[in-house]
C-alpha positions as CSV (number, residue, x, y, z in Angstrom):
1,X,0.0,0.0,0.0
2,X,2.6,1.8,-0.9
3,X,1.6,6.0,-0.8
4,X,2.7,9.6,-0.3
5,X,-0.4,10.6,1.6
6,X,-1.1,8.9,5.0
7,X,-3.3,5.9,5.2
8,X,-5.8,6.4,8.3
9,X,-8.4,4.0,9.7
10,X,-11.2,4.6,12.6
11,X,-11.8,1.8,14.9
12,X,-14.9,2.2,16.9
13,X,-16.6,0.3,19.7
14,X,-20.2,1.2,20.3
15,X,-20.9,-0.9,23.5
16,X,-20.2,0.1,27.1
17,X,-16.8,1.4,27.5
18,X,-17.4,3.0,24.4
19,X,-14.5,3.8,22.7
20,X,-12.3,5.3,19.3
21,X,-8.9,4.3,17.4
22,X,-7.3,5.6,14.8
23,X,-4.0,4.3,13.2
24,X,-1.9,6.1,10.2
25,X,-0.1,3.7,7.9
26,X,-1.1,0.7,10.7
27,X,0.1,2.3,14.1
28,X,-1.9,3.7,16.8
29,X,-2.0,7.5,16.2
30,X,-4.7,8.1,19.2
31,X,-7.2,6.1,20.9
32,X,-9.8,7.3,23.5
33,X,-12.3,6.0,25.8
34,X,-15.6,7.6,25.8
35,X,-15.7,8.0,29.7
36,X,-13.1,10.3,29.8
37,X,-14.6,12.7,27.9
38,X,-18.2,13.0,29.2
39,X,-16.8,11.6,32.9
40,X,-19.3,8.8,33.0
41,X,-18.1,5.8,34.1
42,X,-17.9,3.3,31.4
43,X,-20.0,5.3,29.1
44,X,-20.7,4.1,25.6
45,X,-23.1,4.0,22.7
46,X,-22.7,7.1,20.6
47,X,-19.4,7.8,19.2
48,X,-19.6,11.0,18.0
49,X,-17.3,12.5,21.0
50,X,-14.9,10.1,20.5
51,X,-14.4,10.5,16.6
52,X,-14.5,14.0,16.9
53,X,-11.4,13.8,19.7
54,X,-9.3,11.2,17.3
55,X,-9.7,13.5,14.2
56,X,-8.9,16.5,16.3
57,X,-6.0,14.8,18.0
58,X,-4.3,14.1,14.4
59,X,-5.3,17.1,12.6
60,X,-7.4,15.7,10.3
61,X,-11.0,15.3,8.7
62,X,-13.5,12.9,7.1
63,X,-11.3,13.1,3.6
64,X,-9.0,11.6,5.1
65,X,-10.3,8.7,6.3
66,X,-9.9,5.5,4.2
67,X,-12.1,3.1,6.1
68,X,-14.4,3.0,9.5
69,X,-14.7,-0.4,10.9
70,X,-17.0,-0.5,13.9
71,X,-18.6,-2.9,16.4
72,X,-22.2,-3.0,18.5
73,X,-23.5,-5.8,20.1
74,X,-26.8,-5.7,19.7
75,X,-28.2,-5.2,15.4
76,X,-25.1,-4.7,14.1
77,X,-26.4,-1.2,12.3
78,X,-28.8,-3.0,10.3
79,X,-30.8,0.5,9.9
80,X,-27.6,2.2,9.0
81,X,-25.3,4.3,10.4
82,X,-26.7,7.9,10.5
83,X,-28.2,7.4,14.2
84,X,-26.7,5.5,17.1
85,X,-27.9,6.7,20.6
86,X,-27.8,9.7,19.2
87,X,-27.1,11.4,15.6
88,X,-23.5,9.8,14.2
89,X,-21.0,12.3,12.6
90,X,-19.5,9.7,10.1
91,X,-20.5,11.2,6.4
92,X,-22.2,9.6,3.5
93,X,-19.2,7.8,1.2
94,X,-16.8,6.8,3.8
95,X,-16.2,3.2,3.7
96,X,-18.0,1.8,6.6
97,X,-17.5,-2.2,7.6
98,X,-19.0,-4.0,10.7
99,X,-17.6,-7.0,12.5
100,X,-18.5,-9.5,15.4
101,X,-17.8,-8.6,18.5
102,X,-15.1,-11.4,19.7
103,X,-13.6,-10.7,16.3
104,X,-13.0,-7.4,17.4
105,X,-11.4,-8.8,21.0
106,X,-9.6,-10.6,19.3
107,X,-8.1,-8.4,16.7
108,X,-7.3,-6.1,19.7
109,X,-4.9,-9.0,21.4
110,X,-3.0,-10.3,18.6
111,X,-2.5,-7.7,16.7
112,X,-0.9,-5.9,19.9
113,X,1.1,-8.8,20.9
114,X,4.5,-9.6,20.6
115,X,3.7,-12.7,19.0
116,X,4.1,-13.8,15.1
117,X,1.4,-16.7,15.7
118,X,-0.6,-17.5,18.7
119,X,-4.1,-18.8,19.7
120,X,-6.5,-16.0,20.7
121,X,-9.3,-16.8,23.2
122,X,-12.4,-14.4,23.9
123,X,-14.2,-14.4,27.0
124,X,-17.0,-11.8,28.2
125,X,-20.2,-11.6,29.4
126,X,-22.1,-11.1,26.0
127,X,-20.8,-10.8,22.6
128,X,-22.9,-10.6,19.0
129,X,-25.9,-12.6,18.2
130,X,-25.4,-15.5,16.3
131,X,-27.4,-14.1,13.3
132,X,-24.8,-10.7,13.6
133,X,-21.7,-13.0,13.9
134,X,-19.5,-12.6,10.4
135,X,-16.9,-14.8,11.6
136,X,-18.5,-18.3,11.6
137,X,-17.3,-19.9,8.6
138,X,-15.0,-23.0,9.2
139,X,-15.4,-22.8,12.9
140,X,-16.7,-26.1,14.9
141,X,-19.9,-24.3,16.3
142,X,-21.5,-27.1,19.2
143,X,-24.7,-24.8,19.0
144,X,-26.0,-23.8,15.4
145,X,-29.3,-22.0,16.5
146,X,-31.8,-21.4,13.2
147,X,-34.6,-19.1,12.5
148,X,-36.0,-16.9,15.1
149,X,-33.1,-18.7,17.8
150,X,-30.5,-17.4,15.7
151,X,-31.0,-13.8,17.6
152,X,-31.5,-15.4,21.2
153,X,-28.1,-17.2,21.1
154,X,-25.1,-14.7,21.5
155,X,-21.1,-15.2,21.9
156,X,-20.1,-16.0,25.2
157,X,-16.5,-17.3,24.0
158,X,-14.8,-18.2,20.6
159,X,-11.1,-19.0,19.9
160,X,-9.0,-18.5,17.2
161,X,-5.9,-19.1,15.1
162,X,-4.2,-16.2,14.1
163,X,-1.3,-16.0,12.3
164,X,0.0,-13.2,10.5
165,X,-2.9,-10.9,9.1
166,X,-5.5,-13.3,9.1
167,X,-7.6,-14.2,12.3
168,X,-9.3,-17.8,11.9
169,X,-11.8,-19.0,13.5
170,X,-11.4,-22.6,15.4
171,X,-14.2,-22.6,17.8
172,X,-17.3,-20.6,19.1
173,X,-19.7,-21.2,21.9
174,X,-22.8,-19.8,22.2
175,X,-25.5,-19.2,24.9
176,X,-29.4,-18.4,25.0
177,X,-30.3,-14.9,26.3
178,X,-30.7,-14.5,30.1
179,X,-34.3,-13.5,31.3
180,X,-34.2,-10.6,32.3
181,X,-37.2,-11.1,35.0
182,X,-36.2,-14.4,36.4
183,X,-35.7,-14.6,40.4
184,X,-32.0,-15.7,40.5
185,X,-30.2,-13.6,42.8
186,X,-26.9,-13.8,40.8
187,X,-28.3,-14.1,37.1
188,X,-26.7,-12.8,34.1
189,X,-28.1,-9.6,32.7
190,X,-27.5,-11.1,29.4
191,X,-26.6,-14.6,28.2
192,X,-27.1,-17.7,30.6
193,X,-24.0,-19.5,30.4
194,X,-21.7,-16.7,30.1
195,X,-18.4,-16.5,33.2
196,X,-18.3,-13.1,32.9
197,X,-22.0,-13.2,33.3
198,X,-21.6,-14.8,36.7
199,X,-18.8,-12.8,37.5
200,X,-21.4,-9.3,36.8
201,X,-24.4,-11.0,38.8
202,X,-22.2,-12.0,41.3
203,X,-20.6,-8.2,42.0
204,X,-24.1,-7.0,41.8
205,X,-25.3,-9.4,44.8
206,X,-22.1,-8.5,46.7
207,X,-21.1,-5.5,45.8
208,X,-24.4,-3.7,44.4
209,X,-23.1,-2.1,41.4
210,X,-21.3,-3.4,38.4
211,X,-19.2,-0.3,37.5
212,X,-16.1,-2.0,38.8
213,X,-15.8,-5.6,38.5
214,X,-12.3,-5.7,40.0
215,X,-13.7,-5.6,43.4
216,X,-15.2,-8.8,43.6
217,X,-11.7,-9.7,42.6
218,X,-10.4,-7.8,45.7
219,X,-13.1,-8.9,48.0
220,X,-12.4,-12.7,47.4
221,X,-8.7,-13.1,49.4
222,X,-11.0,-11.9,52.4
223,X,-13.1,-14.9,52.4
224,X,-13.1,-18.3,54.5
225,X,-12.2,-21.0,52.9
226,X,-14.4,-23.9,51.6
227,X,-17.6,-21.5,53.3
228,X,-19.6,-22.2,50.4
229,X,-18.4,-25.0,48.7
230,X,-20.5,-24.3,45.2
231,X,-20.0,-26.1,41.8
232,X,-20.8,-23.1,39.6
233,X,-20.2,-23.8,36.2
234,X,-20.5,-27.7,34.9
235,X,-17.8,-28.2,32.2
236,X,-18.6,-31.2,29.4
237,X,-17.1,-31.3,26.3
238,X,-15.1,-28.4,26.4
239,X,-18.0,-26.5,27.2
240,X,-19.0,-23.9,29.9
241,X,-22.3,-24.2,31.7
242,X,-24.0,-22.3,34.9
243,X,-25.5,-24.8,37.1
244,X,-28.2,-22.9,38.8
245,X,-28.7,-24.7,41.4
246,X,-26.6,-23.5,43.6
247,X,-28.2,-19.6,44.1
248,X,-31.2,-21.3,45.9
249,X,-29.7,-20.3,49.0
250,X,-28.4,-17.0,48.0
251,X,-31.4,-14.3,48.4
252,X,-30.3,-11.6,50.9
253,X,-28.2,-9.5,48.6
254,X,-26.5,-6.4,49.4
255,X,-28.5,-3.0,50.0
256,X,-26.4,-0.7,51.4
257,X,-22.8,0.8,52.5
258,X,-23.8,-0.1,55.9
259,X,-25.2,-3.3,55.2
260,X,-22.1,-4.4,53.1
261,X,-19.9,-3.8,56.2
262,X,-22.2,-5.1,58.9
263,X,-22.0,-8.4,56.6
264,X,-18.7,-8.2,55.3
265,X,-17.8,-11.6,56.1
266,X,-20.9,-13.1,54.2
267,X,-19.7,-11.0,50.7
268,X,-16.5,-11.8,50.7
269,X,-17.0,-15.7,51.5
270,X,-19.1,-15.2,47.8
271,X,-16.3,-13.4,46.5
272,X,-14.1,-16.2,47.5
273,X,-16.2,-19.3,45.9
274,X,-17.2,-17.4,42.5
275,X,-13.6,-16.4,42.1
276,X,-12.5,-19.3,42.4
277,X,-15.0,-20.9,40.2
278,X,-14.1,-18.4,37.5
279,X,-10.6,-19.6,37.6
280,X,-11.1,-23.3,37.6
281,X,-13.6,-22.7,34.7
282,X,-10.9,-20.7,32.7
283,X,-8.6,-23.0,33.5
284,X,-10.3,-26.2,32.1
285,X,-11.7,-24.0,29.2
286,X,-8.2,-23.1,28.1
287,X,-6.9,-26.7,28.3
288,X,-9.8,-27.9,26.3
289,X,-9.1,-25.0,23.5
290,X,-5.1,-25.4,23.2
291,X,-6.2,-29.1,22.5
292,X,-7.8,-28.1,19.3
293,X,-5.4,-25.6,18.1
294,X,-2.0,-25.6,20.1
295,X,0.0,-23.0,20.3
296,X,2.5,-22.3,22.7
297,X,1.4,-18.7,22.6
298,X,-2.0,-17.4,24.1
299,X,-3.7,-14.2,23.6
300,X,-6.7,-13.3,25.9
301,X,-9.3,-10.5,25.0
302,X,-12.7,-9.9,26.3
303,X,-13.9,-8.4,30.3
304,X,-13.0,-11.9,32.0
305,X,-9.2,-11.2,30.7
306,X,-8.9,-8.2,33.4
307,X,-9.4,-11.3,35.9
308,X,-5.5,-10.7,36.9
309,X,-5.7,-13.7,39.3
310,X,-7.1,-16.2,37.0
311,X,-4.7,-15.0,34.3
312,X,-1.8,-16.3,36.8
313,X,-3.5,-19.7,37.4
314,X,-3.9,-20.1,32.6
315,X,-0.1,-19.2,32.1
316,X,0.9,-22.0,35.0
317,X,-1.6,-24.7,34.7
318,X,-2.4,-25.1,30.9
319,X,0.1,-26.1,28.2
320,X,0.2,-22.4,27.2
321,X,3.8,-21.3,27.3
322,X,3.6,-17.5,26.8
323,X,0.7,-15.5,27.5
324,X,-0.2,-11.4,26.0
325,X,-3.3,-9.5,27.7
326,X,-3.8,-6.4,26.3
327,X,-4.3,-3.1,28.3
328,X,-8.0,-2.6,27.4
329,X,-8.8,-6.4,27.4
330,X,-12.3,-4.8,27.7
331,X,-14.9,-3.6,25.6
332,X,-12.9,-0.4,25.1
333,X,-10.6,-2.3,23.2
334,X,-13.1,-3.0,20.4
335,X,-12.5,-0.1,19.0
336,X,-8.7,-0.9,18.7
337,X,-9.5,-4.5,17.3
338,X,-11.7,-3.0,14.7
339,X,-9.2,-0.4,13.4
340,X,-6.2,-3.0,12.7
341,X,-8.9,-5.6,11.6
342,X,-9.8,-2.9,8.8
343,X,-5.9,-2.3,8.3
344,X,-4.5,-5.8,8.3
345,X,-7.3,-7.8,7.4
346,X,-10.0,-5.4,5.0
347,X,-6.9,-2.7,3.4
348,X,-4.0,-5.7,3.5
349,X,-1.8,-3.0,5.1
350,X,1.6,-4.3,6.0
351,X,2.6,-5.5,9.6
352,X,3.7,-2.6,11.7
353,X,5.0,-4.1,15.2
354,X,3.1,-2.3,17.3
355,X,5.8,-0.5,20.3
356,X,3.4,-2.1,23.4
357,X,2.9,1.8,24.7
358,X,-0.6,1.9,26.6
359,X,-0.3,5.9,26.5
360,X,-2.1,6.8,23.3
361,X,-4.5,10.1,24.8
362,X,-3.6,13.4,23.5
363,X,-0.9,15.0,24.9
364,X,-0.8,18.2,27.0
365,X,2.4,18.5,28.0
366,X,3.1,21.2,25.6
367,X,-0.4,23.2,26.0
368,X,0.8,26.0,28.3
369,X,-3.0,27.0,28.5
370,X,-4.2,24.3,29.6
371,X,-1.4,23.8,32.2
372,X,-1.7,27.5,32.9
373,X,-5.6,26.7,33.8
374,X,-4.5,23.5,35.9
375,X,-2.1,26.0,38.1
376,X,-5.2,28.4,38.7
377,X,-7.4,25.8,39.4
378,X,-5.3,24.1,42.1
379,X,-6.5,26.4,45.1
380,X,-5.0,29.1,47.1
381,X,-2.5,28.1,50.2
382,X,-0.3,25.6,47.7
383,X,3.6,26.6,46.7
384,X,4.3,25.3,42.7
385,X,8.0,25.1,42.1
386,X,9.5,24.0,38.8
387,X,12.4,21.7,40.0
388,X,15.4,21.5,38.0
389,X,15.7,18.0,38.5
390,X,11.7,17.1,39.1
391,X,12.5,13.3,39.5
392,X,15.1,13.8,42.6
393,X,12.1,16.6,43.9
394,X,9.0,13.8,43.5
395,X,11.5,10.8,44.6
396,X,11.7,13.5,47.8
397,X,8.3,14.2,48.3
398,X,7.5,10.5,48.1
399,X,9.9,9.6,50.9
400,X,8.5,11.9,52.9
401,X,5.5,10.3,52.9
402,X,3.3,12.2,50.5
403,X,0.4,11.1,48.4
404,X,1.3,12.9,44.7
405,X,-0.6,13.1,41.6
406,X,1.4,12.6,38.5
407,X,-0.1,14.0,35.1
408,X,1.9,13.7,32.1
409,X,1.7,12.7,28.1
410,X,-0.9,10.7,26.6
411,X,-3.4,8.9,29.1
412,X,-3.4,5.2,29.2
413,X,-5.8,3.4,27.2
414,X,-7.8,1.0,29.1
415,X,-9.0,0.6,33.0
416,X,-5.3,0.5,34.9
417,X,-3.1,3.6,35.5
418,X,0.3,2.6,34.3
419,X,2.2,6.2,35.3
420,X,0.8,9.1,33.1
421,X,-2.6,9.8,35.5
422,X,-1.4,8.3,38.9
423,X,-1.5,8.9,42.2
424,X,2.1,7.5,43.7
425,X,2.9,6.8,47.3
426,X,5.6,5.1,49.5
427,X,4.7,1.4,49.2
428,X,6.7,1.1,52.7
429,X,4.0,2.8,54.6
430,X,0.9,0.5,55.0
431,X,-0.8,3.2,56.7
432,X,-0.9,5.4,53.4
433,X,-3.0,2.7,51.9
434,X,-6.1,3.1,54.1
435,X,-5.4,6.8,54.1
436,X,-5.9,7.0,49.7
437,X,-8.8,5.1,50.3
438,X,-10.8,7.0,52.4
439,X,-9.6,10.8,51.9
440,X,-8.2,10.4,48.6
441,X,-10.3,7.4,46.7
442,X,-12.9,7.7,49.0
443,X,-13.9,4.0,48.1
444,X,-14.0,0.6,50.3
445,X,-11.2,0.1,52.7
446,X,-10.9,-3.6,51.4
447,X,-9.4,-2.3,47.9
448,X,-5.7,-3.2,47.3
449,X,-3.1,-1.3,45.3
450,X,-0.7,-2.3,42.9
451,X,2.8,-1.8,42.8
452,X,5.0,-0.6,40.0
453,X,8.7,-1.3,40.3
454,X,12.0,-1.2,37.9
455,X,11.7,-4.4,35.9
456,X,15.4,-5.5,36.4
457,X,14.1,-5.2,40.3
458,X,11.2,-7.3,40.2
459,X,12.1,-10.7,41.0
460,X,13.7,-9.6,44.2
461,X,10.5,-8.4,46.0
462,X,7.9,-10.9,43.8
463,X,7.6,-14.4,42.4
464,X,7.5,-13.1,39.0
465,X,9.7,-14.3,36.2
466,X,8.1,-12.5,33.2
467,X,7.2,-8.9,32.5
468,X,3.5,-7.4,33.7
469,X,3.2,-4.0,32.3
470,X,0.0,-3.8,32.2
471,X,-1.0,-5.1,35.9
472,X,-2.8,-7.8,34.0
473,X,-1.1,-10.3,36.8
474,X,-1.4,-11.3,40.4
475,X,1.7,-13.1,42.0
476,X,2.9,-14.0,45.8
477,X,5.3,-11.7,47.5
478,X,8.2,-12.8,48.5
479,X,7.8,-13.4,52.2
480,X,11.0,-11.4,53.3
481,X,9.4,-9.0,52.1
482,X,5.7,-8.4,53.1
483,X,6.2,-6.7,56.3
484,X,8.4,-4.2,54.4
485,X,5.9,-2.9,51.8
486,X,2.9,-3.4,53.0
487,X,0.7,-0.9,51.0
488,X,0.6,-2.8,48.4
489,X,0.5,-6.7,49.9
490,X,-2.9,-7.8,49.7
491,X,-4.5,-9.6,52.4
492,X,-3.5,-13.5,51.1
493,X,0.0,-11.7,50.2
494,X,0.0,-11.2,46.3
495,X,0.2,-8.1,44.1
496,X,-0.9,-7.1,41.1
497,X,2.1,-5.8,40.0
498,X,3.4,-3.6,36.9
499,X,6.9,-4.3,35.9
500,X,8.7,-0.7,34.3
501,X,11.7,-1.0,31.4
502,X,13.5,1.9,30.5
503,X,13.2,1.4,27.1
504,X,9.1,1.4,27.5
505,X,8.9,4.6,29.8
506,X,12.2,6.0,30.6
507,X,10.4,8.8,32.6
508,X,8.3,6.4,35.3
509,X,11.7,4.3,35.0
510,X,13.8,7.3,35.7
511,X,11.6,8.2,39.3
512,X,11.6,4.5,40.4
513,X,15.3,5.0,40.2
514,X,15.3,8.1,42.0
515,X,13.3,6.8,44.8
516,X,15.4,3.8,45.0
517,X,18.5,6.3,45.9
518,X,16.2,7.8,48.3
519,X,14.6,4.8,50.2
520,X,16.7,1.8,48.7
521,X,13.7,0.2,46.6
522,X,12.7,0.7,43.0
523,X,9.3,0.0,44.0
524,X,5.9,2.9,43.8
525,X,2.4,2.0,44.9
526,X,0.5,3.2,41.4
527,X,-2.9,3.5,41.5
528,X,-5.7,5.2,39.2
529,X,-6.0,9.5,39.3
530,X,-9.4,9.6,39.8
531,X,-11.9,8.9,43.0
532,X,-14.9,6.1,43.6
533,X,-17.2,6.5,40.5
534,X,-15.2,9.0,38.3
535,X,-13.0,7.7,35.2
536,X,-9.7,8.5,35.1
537,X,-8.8,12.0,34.9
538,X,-7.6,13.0,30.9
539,X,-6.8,17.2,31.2
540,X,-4.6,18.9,33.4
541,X,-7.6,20.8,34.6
542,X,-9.2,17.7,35.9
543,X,-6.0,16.3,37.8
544,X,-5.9,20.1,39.5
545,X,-9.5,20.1,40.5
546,X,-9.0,16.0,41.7
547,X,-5.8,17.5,43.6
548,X,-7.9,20.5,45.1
549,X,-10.9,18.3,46.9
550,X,-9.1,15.2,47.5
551,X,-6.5,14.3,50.6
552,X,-3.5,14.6,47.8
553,X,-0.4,16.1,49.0
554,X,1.6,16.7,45.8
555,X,0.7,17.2,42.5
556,X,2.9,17.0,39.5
557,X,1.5,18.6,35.9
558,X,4.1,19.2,33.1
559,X,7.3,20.3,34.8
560,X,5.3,21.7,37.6
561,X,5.4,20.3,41.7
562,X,2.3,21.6,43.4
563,X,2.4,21.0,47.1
564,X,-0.2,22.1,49.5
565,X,0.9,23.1,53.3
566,X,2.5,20.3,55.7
């Protein structure tokens, strides 16, 4: 494809965690997720917001634009594309293609991965209906619904062959639609067989809201062993099934803060079982999938894939060898699967090797307005010093025992902070970790945070012997070392942990060194700029005003150190 003028394709995914992509000449030029533009938590349908911030972002227009692909669950635009939850920006006579929704997943994981050739397996709660699905052909398909079933039976997980630019398909399950009105205290909102499904009925029993899966996750360490002793999901033939039996005895769910705490013990020992059955269910659905295609290479796409536990337990107890989860394992990375799918697959652009960087916002670094604004917006009473050397001045204020907000380039694409909108802390003080939580998070004081430490460092503090730079994995401590760093050892004395090269961000690599001159360890607890409910912040403005109301001590915004009184 061989041309003077820039080749530019729009990947858009129009389900929750809405989201938009755009590569030029087959790399990520900018990619943004609709909640951080209209600061609704996981906010999708209508893309319009998103476009506009893509085209913006890369100085161009619609003329540009070779090719839209785009994904919805539900119709797959059957009555065009002029109206989506609201009037859709994209013009009459640019190319417009739709594709299935675990396509999309997948697309997003491969193509991202390090990997020449790999097996790619999807797992959500609800994909496309079977009559929607364009990637069936040549797959073994155990359910083949017909007629009016055909829109009743929707993806709950496929796998694929991919090698290259093409993305086979090997295998796809399918479930009925959920009822809606049925009594079961833990159903699925949408399919009836689905594990992520489970997972969302589950955190809605325990938890009472689904806008943060993760803390069922969280929750579960907390709870007794063997309390409920549950067979969730029966697994024949490869095949993932919810027994629902087992929620007879469940019908006293959660209804309130208070309640949730005066019954703690109740939640987490559901926490515990359905976790665990999530894991021993992805576990024996990976084995039975590598058996039809092996590969010693997995990639994993789709909600389940942010499981960071059960991601742990695939790579070391199925034939699997290496393993790749992308950033926005998500439904906001539909919208990256769609745009190389319409670049490698639909244009037959070349391979481009995509760099691994999750940091594909805007930047603002350079936008003295909007830093000026920031720096107005921070409140009276602070001192803002430009440091000469800001790294040695944050390691500084770290070791001190600050909280400090850090706002810098592009913002990370996908639900995890990985050092461009993070709030940083001494991972030595266990205290500081119940203190972000309630003045700073203002969230429950059960939620663990991550650690991000120099990647030559890793192995001394963790039982890690790969890279996780995307906190996509939960591993033990080392037990020397759980005492010493105990804001971000989790109650059962794993971490989620992000691993840091210098060659992937020499700037968050740079500070981890300078606070290992200061305190001896390369180590940072990293967790999301933003507080219980919000998305994470994306303008300079936002991190200010975050900084202002919040128990933050520093703040750091282009070469700016904001600090408010001792």
């Amino acid at each position: 494809m061989a041309s003077s003028k820039p080749v530019y394709v729009l990947g858009v995914g129009l389900s929750h965690n809405g989201a938009a992509c755009l590569l030029k000449d087959g790399r990520i030029a900018v990619a943004i997720e609709k909640e951080r533009l209209t600061k609704v938590k996981n906010d999708g349908g209508n893309d319009a917001l998103a476009i506009a911030y893509c085209l913006n972002a890369a100085g161009i227009g619609w003329d540009d634009v070779a090719l839209v692909v785009q994904n919805a669950n539900f119709g797959s635009f059957a009555y065009g594309n002029r109206w989506y939850r609201g009037e859709r920006t994209i013009p009459e006579g640019v190319p417009v293609t739709t594709i299935s929704h675990h396509l999309a997943h997948a697309c997003s994981a491969f193509f991202l991965s390090p990997f020449d050739d790999a097996a790619v397996l999807t797992v959500d709660g609800c994909g496309n209906a079977f009559e929607d699905c364009m990637d069936l052909d040549g797959a073994i398909l155990p359910e083949r619904p017909e007629g009016e079933l055909a829109a009743l039976y929707f993806e709950k997980d496929s796998y694929y062959a991919a090698s290259g630019s093409a993305v086979r398909t090997v295998f796809k399950d399918f479930s009925p639609l959920g009822r809606f009105q049925t009594d079961y205290p833990m159903h699925p909102d949408t399919t009836r067989h689905s594990i992520g499904g489970v997972y969302a009925g589950a955190s809605r029993y325990a938890l009472g809201s689904l806008s943060d899966l993760g803390k069922l996750m969280g929750l579960a360490p907390y709870g007794q062993p063997g309390a409920f002793r549950h067979r969730i999901f029966d697994i024949r033939d490869g095949r993932v099934f919810v027994d629902y039996g087992w929620m007879a005895e469940f019908r006293d769910r959660m209804r309130s803060a208070a309640d949730f705490k005066a019954r703690f013990q109740y939640f987490a020992d559901i926490a515990r079982m359905v976790q665990g059955e999530v894991e021993r269910a992805l576990v024996e659905l990976a084995r039975a999938r590598h058996a039809l295609h092996p590969s010693p290479n997995l990639c994993f796409a789709g909600g389940v894939a942010l499981n960071a536990v059960a991601n742990t337990r695939i790579l070391n107890e199925t034939p699997f060898e290496h393993m790749f989860v992308p950033p926005a394992a998500d439904d906001s990375g539909l919208a990256i699967g769609c745009a190389y799918h319409g670049w490698r697959t639909i244009l037959a652009g070349e391979a481009v090797r995509d760099e691994g960087s999750p940091f594909l916002g805007r930047s603002y670094d350079t936008d003295t307005a909007q830093i000026d604004r920031a720096l107005e917006a921070v409140g009276d009473g602070v001192t803002i010093d430009r440091p000469a050397d800001l790294m040695a001045a944050m390691a500084d204020t770290l070791a001190q025992g600050k909280t400090l907000a850090w706002h810098r380039g592009g913002a990370e694409f996908g639900p995890r902070a990985l050092g461009h909108r993070s709030i940083l802390a001494d991972p030595r003080r266990a205290d500081l970790r119940d203190y972000i939580n309630a003045q700073v998070k203002f969230r429950e004081d059960f939620r663990p945070f991550a650690p991000a430490v120099l990647a030559e460092d890793a192995a001394t503090y963790f039982d890690l012997d790969r890279d996780s730079p995307y906190m996509l994995f939960v591993v033990p401590v080392r037990e020397e070392w759980r005492s010493r760093i105990g804001a971000v050892v989790h109650v059962d004395g794993t971490a989620r942990v992000q691993t840091v090269r210098r060659e992937a961000d020499a700037t968050f690599h740079a500070l981890l060194t300078a606070f290992k001159a200061h305190s001896g360890i390369g180590m940072l607890l990293n967790t999301s700029l933003n507080r219980r409910g919000q998305p994470i912040v994306e303008t300079p403005v936002e991190a200010a005003t975050l900084f202002r109301d919040t128990g933050l001590h520093a703040l750091v915004v282009g070469p700016y150190l904001v600090r408010k009184p001792q």
